[in-house]
DOTIMI-523592 format. One record per residue (C-alpha): x, y, z; residue in one letter. Coordinates in steps of 0.2 Angstrom, whole numbers, padded with zeros to 4 digits, always signed. Layout:
% DOTIMI-523592
XYZA...
% end
This chain:
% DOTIMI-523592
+0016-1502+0481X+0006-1519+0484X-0006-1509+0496X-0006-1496+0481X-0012-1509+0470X-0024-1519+0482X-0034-1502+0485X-0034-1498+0467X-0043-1512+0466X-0057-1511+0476X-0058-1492+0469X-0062-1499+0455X-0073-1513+0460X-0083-1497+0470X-0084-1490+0453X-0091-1501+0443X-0103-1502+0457X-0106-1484+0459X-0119-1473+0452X-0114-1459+0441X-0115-1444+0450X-0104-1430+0453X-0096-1430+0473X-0100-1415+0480X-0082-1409+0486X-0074-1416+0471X-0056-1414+0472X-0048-1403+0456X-0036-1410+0447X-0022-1402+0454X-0028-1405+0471X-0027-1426+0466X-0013-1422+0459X-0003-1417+0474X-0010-1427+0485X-0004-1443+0475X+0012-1437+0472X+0014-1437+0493X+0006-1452+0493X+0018-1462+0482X+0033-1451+0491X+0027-1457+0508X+0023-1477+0503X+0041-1476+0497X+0050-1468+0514X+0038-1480+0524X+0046-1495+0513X+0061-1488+0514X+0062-1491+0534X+0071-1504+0540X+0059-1512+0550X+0047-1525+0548X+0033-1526+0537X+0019-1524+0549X+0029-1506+0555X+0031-1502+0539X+0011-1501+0537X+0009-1494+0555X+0019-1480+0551X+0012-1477+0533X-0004-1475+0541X+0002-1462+0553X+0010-1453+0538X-0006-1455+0526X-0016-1446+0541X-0006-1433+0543X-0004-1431+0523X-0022-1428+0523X-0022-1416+0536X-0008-1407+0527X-0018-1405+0512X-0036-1400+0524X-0045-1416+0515X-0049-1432+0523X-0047-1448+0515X-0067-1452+0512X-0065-1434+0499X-0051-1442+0494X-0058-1459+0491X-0072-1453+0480X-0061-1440+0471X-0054-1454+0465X-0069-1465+0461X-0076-1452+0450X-0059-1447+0442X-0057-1468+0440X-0073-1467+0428X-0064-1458+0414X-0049-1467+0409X-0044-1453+0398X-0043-1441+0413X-0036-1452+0427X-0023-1455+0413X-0020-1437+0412X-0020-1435+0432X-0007-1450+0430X+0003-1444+0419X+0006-1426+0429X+0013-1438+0443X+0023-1449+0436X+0031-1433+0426X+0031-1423+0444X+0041-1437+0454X+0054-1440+0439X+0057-1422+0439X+0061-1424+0458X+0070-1436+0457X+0082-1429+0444X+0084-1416+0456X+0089-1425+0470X+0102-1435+0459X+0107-1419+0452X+0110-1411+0472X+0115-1428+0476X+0131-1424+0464X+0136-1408+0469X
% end
């Protein structure tokens, strides 16, 4: 979560320092969308290892690669997907939101199956 935050960050120093144009590639919505729901799901198996810290990066690494390959988009795509979507608070809220809903929903289900 703190390497989450960190590049959130310098996202957002990129786009106040970015001009105003529209990536060419850009990522949909729903595209963003899945991809950071893997994200989030793959920073939270990585820190759920018990290893050290510096593995825990290592291997979130590894996985973050082979997310990107899973979704046929490489993380520059990604990187300015986001920059541009980080422009309008309204809509990165809205992308946000979709995750966030997405991941409770998952989880529910896992503690429902959990039970049975």
């Amino acid at each position: 979560m703190k390497s989450f935050l960190i590049v959130s960050f310098c996202i957002l120093t990129l786009v106040a320092c970015n001009s105003g144009s529209k990536p060419k590639g850009l990522l949909s919505q729903d595209k963003m969308v899945e991809i950071l729901i893997n994200i989030h799901i793959t920073e939270g198996l990585a820190s759920a290892m018990p290893v050290s810290y510096d593995s825990s990066r290592v291997l979130y690494n590894l996985l973050e690669k082979d997310l990107f390959l899973d979704h046929e988009v490489n993380d520059s795509l990604f990187t300015q997907s986001m920059i541009y979507y980080l422009r309008d608070p309204a809509e990165m809220e809205r992308i946000y939101s979709r995750v966030v809903d997405s991941l409770m929903v998952r989880d529910s289900v896992e503690g429902d199956l959990d039970k049975l």
